[in-house]
Structure formats: structure tokens, C-alpha cells
C-alpha positions as a Python dict, from the first residue, in 0.01 Angstrom:
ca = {
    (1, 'X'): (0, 0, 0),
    (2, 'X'): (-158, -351, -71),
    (3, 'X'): (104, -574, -216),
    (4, 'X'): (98, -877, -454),
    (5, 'X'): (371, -1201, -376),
    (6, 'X'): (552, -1329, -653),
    (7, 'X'): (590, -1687, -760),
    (8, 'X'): (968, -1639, -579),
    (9, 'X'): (857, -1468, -251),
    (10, 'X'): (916, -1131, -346),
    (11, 'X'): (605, -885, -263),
    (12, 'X'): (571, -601, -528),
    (13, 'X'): (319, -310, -444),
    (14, 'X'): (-22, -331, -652),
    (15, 'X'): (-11, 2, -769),
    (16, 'X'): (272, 204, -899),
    (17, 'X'): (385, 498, -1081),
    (18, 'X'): (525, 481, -1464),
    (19, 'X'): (740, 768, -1643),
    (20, 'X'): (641, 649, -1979),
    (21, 'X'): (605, 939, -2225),
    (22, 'X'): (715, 1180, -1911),
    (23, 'X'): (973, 1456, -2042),
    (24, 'X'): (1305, 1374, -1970),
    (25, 'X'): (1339, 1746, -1843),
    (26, 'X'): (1000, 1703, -1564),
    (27, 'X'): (1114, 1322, -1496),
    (28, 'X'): (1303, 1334, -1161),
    (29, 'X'): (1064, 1576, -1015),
    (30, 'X'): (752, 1405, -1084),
    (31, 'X'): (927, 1063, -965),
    (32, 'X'): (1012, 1238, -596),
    (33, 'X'): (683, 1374, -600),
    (34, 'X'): (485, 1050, -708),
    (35, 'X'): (737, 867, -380),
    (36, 'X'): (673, 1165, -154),
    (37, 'X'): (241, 1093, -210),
    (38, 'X'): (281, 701, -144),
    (39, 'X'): (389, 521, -465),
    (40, 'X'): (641, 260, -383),
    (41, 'X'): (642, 127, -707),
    (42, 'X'): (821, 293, -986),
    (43, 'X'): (849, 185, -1356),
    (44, 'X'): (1110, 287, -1593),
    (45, 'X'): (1261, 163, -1914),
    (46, 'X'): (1577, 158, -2131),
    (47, 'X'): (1289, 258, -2428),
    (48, 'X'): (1180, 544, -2232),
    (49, 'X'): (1496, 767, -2203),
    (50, 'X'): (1462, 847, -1861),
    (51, 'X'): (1616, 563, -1625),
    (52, 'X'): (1893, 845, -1477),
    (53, 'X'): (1625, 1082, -1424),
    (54, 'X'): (1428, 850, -1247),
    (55, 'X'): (1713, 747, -1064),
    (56, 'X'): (1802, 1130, -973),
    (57, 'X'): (1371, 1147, -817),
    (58, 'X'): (1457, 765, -671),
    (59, 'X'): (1797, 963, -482),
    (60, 'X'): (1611, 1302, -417),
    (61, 'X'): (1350, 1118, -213),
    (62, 'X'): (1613, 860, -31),
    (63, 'X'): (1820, 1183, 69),
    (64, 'X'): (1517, 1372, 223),
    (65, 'X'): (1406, 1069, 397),
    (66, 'X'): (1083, 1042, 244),
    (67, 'X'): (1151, 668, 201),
    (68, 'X'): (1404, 436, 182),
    (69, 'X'): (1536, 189, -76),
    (70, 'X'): (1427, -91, 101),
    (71, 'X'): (1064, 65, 73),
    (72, 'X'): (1093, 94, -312),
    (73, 'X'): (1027, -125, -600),
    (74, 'X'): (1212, -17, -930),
    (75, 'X'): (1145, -151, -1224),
    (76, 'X'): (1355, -135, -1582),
    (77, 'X'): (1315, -322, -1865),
    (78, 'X'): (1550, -422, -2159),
    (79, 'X'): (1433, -344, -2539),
    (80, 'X'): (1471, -551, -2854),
    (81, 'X'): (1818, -378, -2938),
    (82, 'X'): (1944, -579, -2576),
    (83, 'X'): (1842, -898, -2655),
    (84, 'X'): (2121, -1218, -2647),
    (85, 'X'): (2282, -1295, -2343),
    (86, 'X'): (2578, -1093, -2392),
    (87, 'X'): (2392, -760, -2490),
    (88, 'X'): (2116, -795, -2201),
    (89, 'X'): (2431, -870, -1925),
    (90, 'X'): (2565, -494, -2053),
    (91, 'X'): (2213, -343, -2060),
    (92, 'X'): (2173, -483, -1714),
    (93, 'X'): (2457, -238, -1581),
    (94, 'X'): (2420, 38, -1786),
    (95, 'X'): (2038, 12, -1649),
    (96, 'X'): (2190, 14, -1299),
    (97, 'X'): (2466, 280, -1319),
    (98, 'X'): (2199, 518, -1468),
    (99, 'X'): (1954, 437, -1208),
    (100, 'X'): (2214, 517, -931),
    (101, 'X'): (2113, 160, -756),
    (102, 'X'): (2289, -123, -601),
    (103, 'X'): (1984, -388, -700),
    (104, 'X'): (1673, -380, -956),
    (105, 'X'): (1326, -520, -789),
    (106, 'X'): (1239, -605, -1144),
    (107, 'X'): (1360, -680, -1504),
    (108, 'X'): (1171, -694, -1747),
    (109, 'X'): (1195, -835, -2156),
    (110, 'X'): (1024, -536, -2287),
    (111, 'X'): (919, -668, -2595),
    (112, 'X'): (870, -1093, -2739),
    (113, 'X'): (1129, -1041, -2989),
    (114, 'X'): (1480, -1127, -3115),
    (115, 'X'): (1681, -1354, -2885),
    (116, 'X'): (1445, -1342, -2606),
    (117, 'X'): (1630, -1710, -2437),
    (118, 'X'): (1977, -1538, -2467),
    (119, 'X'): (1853, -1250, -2224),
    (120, 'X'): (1667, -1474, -2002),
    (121, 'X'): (1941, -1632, -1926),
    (122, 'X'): (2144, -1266, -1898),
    (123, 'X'): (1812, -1194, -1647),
    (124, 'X'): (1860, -1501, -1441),
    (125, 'X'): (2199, -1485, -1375),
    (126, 'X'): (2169, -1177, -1279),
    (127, 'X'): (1947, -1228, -1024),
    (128, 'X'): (2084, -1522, -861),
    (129, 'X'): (2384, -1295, -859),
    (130, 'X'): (2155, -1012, -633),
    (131, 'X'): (2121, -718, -869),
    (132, 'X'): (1779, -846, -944),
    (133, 'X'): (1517, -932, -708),
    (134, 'X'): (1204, -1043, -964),
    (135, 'X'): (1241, -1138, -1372),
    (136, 'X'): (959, -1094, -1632),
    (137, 'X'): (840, -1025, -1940),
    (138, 'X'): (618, -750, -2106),
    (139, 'X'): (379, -738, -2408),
    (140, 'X'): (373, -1109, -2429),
    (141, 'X'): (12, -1267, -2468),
    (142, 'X'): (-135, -1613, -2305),
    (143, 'X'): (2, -1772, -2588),
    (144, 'X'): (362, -1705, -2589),
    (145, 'X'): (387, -1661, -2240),
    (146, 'X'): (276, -2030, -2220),
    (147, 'X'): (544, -2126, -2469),
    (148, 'X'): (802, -1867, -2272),
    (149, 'X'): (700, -2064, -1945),
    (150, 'X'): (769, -2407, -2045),
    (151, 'X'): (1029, -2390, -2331),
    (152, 'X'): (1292, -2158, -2157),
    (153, 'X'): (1442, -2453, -1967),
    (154, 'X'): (1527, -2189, -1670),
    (155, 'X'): (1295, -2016, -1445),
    (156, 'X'): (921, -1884, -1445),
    (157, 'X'): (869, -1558, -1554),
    (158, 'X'): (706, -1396, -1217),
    (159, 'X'): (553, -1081, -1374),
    (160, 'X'): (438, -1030, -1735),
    (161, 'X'): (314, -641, -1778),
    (162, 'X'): (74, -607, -2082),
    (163, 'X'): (-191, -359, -2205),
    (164, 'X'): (-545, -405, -1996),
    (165, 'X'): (-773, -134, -1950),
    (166, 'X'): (-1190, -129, -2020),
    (167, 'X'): (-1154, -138, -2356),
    (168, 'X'): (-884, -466, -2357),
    (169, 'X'): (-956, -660, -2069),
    (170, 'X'): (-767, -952, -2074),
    (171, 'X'): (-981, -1142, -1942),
    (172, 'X'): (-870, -1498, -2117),
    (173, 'X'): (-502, -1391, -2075),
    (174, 'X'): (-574, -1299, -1677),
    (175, 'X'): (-687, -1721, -1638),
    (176, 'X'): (-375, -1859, -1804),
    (177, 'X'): (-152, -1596, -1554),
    (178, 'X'): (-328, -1730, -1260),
    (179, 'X'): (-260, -2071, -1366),
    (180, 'X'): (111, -2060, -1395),
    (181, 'X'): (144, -1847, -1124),
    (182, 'X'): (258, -1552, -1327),
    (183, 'X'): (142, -1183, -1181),
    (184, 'X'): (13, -994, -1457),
    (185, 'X'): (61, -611, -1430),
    (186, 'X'): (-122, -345, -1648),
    (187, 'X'): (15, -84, -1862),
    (188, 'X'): (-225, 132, -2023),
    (189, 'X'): (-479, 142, -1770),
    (190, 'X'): (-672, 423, -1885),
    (191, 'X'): (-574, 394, -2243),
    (192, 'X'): (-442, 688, -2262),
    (193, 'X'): (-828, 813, -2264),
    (194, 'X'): (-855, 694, -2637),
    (195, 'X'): (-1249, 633, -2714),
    (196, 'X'): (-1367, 893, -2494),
    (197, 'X'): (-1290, 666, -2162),
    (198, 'X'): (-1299, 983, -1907),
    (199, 'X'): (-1642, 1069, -2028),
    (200, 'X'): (-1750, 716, -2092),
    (201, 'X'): (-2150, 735, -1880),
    (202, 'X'): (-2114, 400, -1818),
    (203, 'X'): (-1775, 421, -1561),
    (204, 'X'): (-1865, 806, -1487),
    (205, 'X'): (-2199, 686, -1330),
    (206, 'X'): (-1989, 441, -1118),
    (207, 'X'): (-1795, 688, -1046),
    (208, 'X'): (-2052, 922, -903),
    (209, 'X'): (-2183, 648, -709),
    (210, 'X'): (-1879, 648, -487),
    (211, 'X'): (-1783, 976, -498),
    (212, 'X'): (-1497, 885, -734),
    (213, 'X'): (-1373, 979, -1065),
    (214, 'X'): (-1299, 761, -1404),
    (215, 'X'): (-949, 719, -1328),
    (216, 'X'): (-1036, 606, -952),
    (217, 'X'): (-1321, 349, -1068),
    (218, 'X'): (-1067, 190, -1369),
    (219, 'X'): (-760, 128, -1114),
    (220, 'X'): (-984, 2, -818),
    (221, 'X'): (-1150, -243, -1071),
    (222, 'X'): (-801, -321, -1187),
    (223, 'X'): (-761, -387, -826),
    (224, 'X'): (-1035, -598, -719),
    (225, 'X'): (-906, -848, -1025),
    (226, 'X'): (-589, -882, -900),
    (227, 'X'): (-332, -709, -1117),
    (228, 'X'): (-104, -511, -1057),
    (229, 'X'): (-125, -132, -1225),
    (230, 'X'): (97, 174, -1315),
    (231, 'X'): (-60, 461, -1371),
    (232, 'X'): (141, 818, -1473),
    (233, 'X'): (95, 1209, -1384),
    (234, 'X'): (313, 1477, -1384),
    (235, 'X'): (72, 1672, -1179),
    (236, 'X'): (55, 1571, -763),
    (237, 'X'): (-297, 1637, -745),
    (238, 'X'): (-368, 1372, -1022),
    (239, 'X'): (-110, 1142, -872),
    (240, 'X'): (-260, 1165, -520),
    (241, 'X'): (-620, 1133, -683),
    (242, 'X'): (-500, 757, -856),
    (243, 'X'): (-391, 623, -525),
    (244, 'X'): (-667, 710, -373),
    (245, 'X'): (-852, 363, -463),
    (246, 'X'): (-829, 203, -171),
    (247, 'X'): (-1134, 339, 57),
    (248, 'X'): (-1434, 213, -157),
    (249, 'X'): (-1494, -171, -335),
    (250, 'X'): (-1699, -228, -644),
    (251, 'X'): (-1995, -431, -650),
    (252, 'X'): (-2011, -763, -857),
    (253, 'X'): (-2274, -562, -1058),
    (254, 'X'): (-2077, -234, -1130),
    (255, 'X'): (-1793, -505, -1251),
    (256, 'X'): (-2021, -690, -1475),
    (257, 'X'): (-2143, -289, -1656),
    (258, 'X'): (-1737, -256, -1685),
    (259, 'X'): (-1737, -595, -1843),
    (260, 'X'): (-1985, -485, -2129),
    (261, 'X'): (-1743, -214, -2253),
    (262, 'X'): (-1471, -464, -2341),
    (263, 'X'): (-1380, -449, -2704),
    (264, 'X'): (-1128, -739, -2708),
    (265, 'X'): (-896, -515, -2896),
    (266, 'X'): (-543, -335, -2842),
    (267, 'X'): (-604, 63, -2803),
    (268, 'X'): (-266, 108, -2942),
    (269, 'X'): (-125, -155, -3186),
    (270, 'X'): (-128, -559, -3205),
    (271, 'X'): (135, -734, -3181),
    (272, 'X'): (57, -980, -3421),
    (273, 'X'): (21, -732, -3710),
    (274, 'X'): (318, -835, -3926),
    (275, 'X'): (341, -436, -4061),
    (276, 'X'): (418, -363, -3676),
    (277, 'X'): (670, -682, -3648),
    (278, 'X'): (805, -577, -3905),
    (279, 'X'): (881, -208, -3801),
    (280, 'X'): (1004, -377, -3446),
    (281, 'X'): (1266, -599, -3660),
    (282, 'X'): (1379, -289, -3814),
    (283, 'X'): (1462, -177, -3495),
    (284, 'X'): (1710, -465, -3462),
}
């Protein structure tokens, strides 16, 4: 697996496997499947519902000796209802007692609101203490990671994970990561096939091209850009077919045809909308 160093040393794989929207009841066993193919990286939340099922696939696969901890990179992340120091320092346990682990490879700030300092500083501490290896931030955009970056009086995010996919591509928000050193990591990566994206001619005729399918052509394009992306299957086949992106390259031209089909919009909702703040405050 081809690997990505953070802004602190730490090397995260540059593909991984999320549990987002999988059933709490199929959870574990698609997580010990996903580490039995070759994902390394595994991405959970406190949002999701599932961190001690993931944990109980994390365990299955340690057990059988498919890999080892050392091998794996487990990510969490803590929602709006855990911001403020002292909230985020209890989420940060509960996270890790219903994982089953010693450490986290990565915390994330799931979402840029409510007393986002407060659990930076929970974050930090944490990890200096060694139940974190790698801090970051999710959902937040050039702008307000810029501000996050140089107003937090503390440490550099290393990892912010946002939506990118071919019809959001980032590509203004990808710049300002690479220039404060911040690894950007995709959620979303096939958007969840909203506006036809599997059948889309323009990646399907890449995809013939290579002998590859939709999926194959959006992650290794993801890839060749540098960011790091999760992508989620309960079935093995499918999970086996998404990390199967690292036998082929895309040509400067099939990345400029991707580059047309960028809409410059969210594919799920915008976090500047004040209707969608506002239903995020409620949450608080």
C-alpha cells in the first residue's frame, strides 16, 4: 500500500476503507474482511454508530493474524456534541474503550463547529500523551482551515478529510493544503453515484481503456493528485475491485476529460448554507 507522510512524520496509507452508512449489524464483518483484502486504513466515527463494531473487525483480524496493530491505521473522529476541551478529553476514551485500542492513528474534528479550540487542545494533549498518533480536522474548506492553521496558537492540523469526487474537485482547496503542509483526504469519492457517475461515458470510456471500471478510474485519479481516499463496500468483491488501482496510471489527457466534469459544487449539502448551520447548531 502506497503511503502519504504527515507534516509530524507519521505515514498514513493512501487508500482506506470507511464504515460510513455500514449497518451496525454487517460492520465488524465487513471491517475484517476489508483488513483481510489489504486495507490498512480504516475510518470510523463517533457520528457513525459503529466505532465497537469496527473495533470487534479491527480484533477479529489481529486474533487471526491477518495483520497486526502496528500495520493498521484507525481513524475516529469527534462530532459537534464533543466539542470544548473537557467534552472532547471524555469522547477521546469513550472512542478508545469502544474501539478496543491502546492508541488512535488519527483524530479527527468532524465538523467546523462549536468550540472547535477547546477540543484542539483536548486533541493535542492527547497525543503528546500517546493515545494519538496524527490530529485533524474534517469538512473544513481552504478558508477556515487557513484561519484553523494560524489562529489555534497550538499545532498544525496534519490531515483535513473533506468531500472531493468528479463532480467537487477541490481543486483550489487541494493548493492551499499543499501549501501548509496539510494532507487532504477524500470522503465521498464516488459521490455516492449521485448524477449518474457509474454510467458517466466520459470516466466509463477511461475506464475501458484500461480495463478498469468507474470506481477504479475515480480512486486512481484521486491517487495520482495526491490525496488520500476512503472508499466503502460491504461486499469483498467490490472491496478487492477499489484497491485494485495501483497497476495502471492515467494520462495527463484522461485527467484533463475528468477535469471538465467538475461542477464546483457539494453533491450532498454546503456548509455555508445557514438552513444546514442551523440544523448542525440544533444538534448542540
Amino acid at each position: 500500500m502506497i503511503t502519504k507522510m504527515l507534516n509530524n512524520g507519521v505515514e498514513m496509507p493512501q487508500l482506506g476503507f470507511g464504515v460510513y452508512q455500514i449497518p451496525e449489524n454487517e460492520t465488524a464483518n465487513a471491517v475484517y474482511q476489508a483488513i483481510k483484502i489489504g486495507y490498512r486504513l480504516i475510518d470510523t466515527a463517533i457520528a457513525y454508530g459503529n466505532e465497537e463494531q469496527t473495533g470487534l473487525g479491527i480484533k477479529r483480524a489481529i486474533d487471526e493474524g491477518v495483520t497486526n496493530r502496528e500495520e493498521l491505521f484507525v481513524t475516529t473522529k469527534l462530532f459537534i456534541q464533543h466539542m470544548g476541551e473537557e467534552n472532547s478529553q471524555k469522547a477521546i476514551n469513550d472512542s478508545l474503550e469502544k474501539l478496543g485500542l491502546e492508541y488512535l492513528d488519527l483524530f479527527l474534528i468532524h465538523q467546523p463547529y462549536g468550540d472547535i479550540y477547546g477540543a484542539w487542545k483536548a486533541l493535542t494533549s492527547a497525543q503528546k500523551s500517546g493515545k494519538i498518533r496524527a490530529v485533524g480536522v474534517s469538512n473544513f474548506d481552504a478558508a477556515k482551515l487557513i484561519e484553523f492553521v494560524n489562529m489555534n496558537g497550538i499545532a498544525k492540523p496534519q490531515v483535513n478529510q473533506i468531500e472531493v469526487n468528479p463532480w467537487h474537485q477541490r481543486e483550489i482547496d487541494l493548493s492551499y493544503h499543499v501549501k501548509n503542509d496539510v494532507q487532504l483526504e477524500a470522503w465521498a469519492p464516488f459521490a455516492e453515484g449521485r448524477h449518474d457517475l457509474f454510467t458517466n461515458s466520459v470516466l466509463m470510456e477511461i475506464g475501458d481503456k484500461y480495463n478498469k471500471s468507474v470506481g477504479q478510474v475515480v480512486l486512481r485519479w484521486l491517487m495520482q493528485r495526491g490525496i488520500v481516499a476512503l472508499a466503502k463496500s460491504v461486499r469483498p468483491e467490490r472491496m478487492a475491485e477499489n484497491i485494485a488501482i495501483f497497476d495502471f496510471e492515467l494520462t495527463p489527457e484522461d485527467v484533463d476529460e475528468i477535469a471538465k466534469l467538475n461542477r464546483d459544487e457539494s453533491a450532498f449539502f454546503d456548509h455555508h448554507n445557514p438552513a444546514m448551520v442551523e440544523s448542525f447548531m440544533e444538534r448542540l
